[in-house]
N, C-alpha and C positions, 0 to 999 in steps of 0.2 A: 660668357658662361661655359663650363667647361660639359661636354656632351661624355659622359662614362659611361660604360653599361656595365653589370655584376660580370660579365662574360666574362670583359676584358681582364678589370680589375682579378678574375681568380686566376686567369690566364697567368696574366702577370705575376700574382704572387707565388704560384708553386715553379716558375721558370727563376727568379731571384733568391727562391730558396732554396734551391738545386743548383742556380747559377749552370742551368742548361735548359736547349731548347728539346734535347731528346729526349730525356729523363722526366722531363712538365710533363711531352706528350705523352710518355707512358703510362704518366698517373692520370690524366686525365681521359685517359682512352682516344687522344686526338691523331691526326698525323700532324709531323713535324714543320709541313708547312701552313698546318692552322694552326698552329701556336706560334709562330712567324708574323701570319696575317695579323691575329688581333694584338701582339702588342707592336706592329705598323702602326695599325689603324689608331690604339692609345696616343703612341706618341704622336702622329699627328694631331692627335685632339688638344693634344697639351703644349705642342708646338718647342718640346723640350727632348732631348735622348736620354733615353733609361736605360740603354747598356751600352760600355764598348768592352770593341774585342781586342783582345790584345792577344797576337799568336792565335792557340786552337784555343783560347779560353774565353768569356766573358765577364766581366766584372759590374757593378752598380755606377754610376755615375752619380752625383748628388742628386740630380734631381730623382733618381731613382732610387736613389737609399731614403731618401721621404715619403716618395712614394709610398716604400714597400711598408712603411711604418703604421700608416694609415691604411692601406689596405690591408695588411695584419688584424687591424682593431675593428675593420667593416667586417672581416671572415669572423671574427671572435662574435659580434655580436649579431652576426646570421647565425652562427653554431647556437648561442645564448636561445633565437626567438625559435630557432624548430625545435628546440629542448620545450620551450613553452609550451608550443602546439602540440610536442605529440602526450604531455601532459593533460592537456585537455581530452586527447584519444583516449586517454591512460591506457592499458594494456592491449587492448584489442587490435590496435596499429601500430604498436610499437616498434625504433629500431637499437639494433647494438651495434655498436662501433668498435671491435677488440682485435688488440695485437695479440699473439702467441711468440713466446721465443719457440726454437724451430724441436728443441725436446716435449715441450710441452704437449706440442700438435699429436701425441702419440695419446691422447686421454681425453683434448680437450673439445674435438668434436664428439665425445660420446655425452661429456658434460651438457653441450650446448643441443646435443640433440633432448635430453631429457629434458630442458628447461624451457625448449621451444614443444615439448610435448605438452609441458602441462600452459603453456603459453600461447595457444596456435595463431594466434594472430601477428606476432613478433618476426620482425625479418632480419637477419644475419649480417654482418659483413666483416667475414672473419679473413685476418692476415696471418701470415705466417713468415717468420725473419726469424733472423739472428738478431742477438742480443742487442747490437750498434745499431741496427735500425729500428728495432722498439723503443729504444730508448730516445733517437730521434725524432720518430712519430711522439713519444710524449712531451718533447719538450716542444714542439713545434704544433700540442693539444690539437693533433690530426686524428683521437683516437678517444672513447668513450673510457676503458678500461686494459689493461695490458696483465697477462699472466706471465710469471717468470720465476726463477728461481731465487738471485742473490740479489733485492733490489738496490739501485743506488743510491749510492749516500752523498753524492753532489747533486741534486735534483730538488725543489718544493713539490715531494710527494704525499701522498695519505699511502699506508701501504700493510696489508696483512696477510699473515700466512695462516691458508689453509687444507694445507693436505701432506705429509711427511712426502719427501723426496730422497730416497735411499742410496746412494749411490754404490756398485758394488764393484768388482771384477772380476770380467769375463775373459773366458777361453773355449779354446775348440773343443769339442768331447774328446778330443783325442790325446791329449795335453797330460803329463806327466803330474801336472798338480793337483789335477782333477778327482784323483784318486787317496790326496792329501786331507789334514783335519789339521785345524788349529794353525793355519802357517805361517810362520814368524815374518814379519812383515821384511824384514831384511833380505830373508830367501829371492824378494821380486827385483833388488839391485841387479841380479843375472839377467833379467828380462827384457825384453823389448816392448813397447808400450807404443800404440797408436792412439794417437792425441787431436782434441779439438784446436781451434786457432785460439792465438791468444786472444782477452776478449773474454773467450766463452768462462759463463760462473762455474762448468765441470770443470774447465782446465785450471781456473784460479783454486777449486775447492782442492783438488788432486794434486798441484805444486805448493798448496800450505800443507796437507799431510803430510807429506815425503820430505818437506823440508823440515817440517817440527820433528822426524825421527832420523833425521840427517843422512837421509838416503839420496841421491843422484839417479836419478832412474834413465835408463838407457831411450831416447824418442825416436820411433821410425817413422813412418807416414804423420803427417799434418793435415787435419783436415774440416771444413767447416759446418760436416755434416755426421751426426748420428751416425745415419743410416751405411754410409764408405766405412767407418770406424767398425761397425756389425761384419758386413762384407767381407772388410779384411780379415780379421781376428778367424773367420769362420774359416778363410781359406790358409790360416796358419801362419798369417804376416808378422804375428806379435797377442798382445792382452790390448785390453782395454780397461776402462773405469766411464762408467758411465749411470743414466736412473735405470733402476730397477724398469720404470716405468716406461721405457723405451725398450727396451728388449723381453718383454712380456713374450710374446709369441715364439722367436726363438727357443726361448729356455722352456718353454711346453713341448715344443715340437723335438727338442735335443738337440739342436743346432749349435745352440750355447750352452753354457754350463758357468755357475757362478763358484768362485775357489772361495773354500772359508779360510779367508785370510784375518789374522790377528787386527783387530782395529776397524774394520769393515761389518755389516757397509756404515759407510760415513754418513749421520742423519742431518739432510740439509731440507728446505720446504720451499714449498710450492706459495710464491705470495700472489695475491690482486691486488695492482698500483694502479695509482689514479691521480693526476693531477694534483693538488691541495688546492682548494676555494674552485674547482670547477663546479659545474653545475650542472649537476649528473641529473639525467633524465628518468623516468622511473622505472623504463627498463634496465639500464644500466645498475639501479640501486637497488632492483628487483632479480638480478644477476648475480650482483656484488653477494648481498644475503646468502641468496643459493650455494654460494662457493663456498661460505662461511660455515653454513649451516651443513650443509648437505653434501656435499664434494666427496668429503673422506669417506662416506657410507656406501652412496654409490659404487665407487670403485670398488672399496670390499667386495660389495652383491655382485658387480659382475666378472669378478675371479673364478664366482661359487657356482 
């Protein structure tokens, strides 16, 4: 009779899904030699090897690609019964489980703070990534809900949009276009442009533009963050294209300045994705509502 404990078994399956011992530990909050220890201790219970190494890499081994199959479908149906329980809580001890891609993170803690206001008994456990990694967390149902911009169309998702997502461009106050009106979108072929990594929905929505008006846009800096893309542009590296909703505080403070450029800003939305057929908990679907109903109001009031 084989002796497993949940420990091991989750041990095990976020190390086979990473296909690392370092990356488990970090999700898991372990050091790297207790996620060593318990899947030791598994495979001795099983009396079979779940990984070899080959060079600096690890790979599955049979018995560990079965493994990982079943203990996938025990982590699914632990997720399933604490959705149950905290239904029985209903709202009073509720959790949420949400990814953010890493544009969003500039709106969606003000969200989540109003909805734990009128919820106070609800606890958080909010991530922030880039796009490739939310989308991982959903296919890998590591995650209750996820906010983003263009959701994907390779994925069995439910998926709605609720809140416009404007994308515009930005320049330094000091910038010669700044003092323009109406600018022909061809004018920014002269330009230099700092850009997210490929990947990012800004970069794909800003290379279908430019390429629907058969413009070439000149790229300087790459980068995988917002926040470096603000930085530069401010210190006069190039433009940018990015949400209105990310550079809010610059463009109050004069930092930034948005050029009315012919075509712009480009209206793209803010959706909530979710699994299809998961089994959303009632904070979660208590969430999801929120964003639906309420999101876009919010934000207005707090411009005003």
């Amino acid at each position: 009779m084989l002796h497993l404990t949940l420990r091991q078994l989750k041990v095990f399956e976020s190390v086979a899904r990473h296909l690392s011992y370092s990356r488990a530990a970090e999700e898991l909050h372990l050091t790297q030699p207790a996620v060593s220890m318990q899947i030791k201790q598994l495979e001795d219970n099983i009396s079979l090897p779940l990984f070899e190494h080959l060079g600096k890499r690890i790979y599955l081994t049979e018995a560990g690609r079965e493994l990982y199959q079943y203990s996938r479908a025990i982590s699914q149906q632990l997720a399933d019964m604490e959705v149950a329980l905290d239904e029985l809580k209903g709202m009073e001890r509720g959790k949420l489980n949400i990814s953010v891609v890493t544009t969003a993170n500039y709106f969606a803690p003000h969200l989540l703070a109003k909805f734990c206001q009128r919820f106070r008994g609800v606890t958080v456990s909010l991530n922030v990534s880039n796009r490739e990694t939310v989308l991982k967390q959903l296919t890998d149902n590591l995650i209750d809900l996820a906010i983003m911009g263009q959701p994907p169309e390779n994925l069995d998702i439910d998926s709605e949009s609720f809140m416009e997502n404007p994308l515009v461009v930005v320049a330094p106050p000091n910038h010669p276009l700044c003092q323009e009106h109406n600018i022909p979108v061809k004018r920014l072929a002269n330009e230099t442009f700092l850009v997210r990594e490929s990947g990012s929905g800004t970069r794909s929505a800003m290379e279908r533009f430019f390429a629907a008006h058969k413009i070439n846009i000149n790229k300087g800096m790459e980068t995988d963050t917002t926040e470096a893309i603000k930085q530069a542009v401010q210190a006069g590296m190039g433009l940018g294209i990015m949400s209105q909703h990310t550079a809010e505080l610059e463009l109050e403070t004069g930092r930034l300045k948005i050029l009315e450029v012919q075509g712009f800003p480009i209206i793209r939305y803010w959706h909530v994705v979710n699994r299809k057929n998961k089994r959303l908990s009632s904070v979660a679907n208590a969430f999801r509502e929120f964003l639906l109903k309420e999101a876009a109001k919010l934000m207005d009031e707090s411009k005003n």
